[in-house]
MARTI-703515 format. One record per residue (C-alpha): chain; x negated, y negated, z; residue in three letters. Coordinates in steps of 0.25 Angstrom, whole numbers, plus 5000, padded with zeros to 4 digits. Each point is the difference from the previous one (the first is absolute). Layout:
<recs>
+-------+------+------+------+-----+
| chain |   c1 |   c2 |   c3 | res |
+-------+------+------+------+-----+
|     A |    X |    Y |    Z | Ala |
...
+-------+------+------+------+-----+
</recs>
This chain:
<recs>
+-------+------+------+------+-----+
| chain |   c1 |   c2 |   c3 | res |
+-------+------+------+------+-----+
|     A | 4870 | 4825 | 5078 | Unk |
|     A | 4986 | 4998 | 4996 | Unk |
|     A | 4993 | 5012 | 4999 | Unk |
|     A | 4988 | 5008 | 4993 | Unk |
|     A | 4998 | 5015 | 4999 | Unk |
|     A | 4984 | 5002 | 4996 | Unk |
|     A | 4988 | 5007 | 5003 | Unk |
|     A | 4988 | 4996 | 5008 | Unk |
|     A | 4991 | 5006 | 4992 | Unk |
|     A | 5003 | 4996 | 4987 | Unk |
|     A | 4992 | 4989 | 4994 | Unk |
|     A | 5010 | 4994 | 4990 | Unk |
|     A | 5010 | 5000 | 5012 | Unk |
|     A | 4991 | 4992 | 5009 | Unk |
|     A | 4997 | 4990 | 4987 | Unk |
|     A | 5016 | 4999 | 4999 | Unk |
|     A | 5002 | 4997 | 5015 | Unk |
|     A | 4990 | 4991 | 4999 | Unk |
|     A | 5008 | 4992 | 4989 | Unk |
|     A | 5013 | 5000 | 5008 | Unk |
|     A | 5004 | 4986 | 5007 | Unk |
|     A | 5004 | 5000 | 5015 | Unk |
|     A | 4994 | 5015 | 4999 | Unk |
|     A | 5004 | 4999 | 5016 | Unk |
|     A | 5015 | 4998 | 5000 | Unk |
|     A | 5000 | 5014 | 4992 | Unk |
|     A | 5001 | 5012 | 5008 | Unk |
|     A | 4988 | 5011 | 4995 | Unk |
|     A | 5003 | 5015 | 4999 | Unk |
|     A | 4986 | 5008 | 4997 | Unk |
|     A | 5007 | 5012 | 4992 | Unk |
|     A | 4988 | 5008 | 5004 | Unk |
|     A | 5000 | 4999 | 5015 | Unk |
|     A | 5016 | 4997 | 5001 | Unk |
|     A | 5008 | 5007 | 4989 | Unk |
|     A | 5012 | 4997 | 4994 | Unk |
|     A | 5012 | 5005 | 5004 | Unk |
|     A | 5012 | 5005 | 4993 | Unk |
|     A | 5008 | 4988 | 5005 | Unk |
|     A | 4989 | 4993 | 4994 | Unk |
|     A | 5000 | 5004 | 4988 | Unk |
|     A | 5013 | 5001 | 4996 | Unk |
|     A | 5001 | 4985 | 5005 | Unk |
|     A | 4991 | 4997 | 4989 | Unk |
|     A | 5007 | 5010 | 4989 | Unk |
|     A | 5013 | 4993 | 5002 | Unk |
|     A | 4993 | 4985 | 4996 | Unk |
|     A | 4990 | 5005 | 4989 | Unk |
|     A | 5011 | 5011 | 4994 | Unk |
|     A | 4989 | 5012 | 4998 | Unk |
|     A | 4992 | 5007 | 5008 | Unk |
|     A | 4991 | 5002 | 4986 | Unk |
|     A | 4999 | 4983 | 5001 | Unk |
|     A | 4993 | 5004 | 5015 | Unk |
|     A | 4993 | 5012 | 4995 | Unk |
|     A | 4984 | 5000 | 4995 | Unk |
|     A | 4995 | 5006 | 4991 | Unk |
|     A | 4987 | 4996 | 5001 | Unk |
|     A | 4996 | 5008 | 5012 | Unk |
|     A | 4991 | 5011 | 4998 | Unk |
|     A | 5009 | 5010 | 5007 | Unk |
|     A | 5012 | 4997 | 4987 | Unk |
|     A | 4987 | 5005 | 4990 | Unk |
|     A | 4994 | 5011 | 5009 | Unk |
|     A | 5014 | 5007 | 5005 | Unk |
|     A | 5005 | 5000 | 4983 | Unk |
|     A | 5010 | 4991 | 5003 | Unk |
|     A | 4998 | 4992 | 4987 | Unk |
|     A | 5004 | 5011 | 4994 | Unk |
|     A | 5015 | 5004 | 5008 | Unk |
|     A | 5014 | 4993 | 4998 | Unk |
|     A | 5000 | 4995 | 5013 | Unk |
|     A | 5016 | 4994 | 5004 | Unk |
|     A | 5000 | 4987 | 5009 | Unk |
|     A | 5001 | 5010 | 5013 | Unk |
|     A | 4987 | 5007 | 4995 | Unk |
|     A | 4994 | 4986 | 5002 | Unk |
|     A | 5008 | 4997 | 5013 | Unk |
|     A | 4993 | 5012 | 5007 | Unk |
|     A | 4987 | 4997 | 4994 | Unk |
|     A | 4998 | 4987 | 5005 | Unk |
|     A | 5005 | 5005 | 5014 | Unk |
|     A | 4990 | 5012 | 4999 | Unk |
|     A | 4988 | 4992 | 4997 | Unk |
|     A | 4997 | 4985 | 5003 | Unk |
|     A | 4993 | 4999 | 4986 | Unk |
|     A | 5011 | 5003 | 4994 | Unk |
|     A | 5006 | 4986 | 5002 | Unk |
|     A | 4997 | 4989 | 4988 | Unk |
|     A | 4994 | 4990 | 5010 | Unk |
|     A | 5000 | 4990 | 5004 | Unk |
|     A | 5014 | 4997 | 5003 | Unk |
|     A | 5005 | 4987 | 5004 | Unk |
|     A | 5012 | 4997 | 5006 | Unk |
|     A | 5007 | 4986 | 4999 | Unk |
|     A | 5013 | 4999 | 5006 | Unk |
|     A | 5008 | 5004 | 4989 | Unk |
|     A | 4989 | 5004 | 4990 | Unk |
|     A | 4991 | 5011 | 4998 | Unk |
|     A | 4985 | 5000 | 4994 | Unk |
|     A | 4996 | 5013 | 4997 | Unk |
|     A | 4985 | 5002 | 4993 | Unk |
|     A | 4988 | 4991 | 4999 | Unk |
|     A | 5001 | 4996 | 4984 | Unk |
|     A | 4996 | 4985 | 4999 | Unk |
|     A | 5015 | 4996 | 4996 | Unk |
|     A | 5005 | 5007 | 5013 | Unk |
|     A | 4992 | 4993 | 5009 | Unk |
|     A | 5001 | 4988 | 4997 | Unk |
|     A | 5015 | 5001 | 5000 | Unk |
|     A | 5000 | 5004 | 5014 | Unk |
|     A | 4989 | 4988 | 5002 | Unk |
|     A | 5011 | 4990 | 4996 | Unk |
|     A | 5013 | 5008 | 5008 | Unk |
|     A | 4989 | 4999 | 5011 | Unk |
|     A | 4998 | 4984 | 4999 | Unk |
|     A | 5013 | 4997 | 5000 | Unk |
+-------+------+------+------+-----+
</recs>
């Protein structure tokens, strides 16, 4: 499966898609406009081990809600990131097997290379 979970209006999305070979045998799901679902989700947990891993915690909403200052347990972060599409450490780049999750340099150009070959 080739698949990436983004959002449209995200700038550093659309700079990484744009990086991403064969872009067209992926599959695009705008978390925005089409959610994740639970099935989703969990999906996803089971390859990167932690929901935490998926979570962001740049997204204004963790600042302005207090959460930075909770001890928040992996299904805190599970129902967060299925309340609120923000909550979701984007992009995330699916590659048969593999999981991408984030948009640090190191990250990307991993999936880059799982997506050459």
């Amino acid at each position: 499966m080739r698949k990436i979970y983004y959002l449209s209006s995200c700038d550093t999305c659309k700079r990484i898609l744009g990086q991403i070979p064969a872009l067209e045998t992926f599959e695009l799901q705008d978390i925005k406009k089409n959610p994740l679902t639970v099935t989703q989700l969990e999906e996803l947990y089971a390859v990167v081990g932690s929901y935490e891993k998926l979570f962001n915690k740049r997204a204004q909403l963790y600042k302005s809600r207090g959460l930075k200052e909770q001890q928040l347990e992996e299904e805190d972060y599970k129902e967060l990131i299925l309340e609120q599409y923000t909550f979701l450490n984007r992009p995330v780049i699916v590659i048969d097997q593999a999981v991408f999750v984030g948009n640090s340099k190191k990250v990307v150009e991993e999936a880059i290379e799982k997506a050459t070959k």
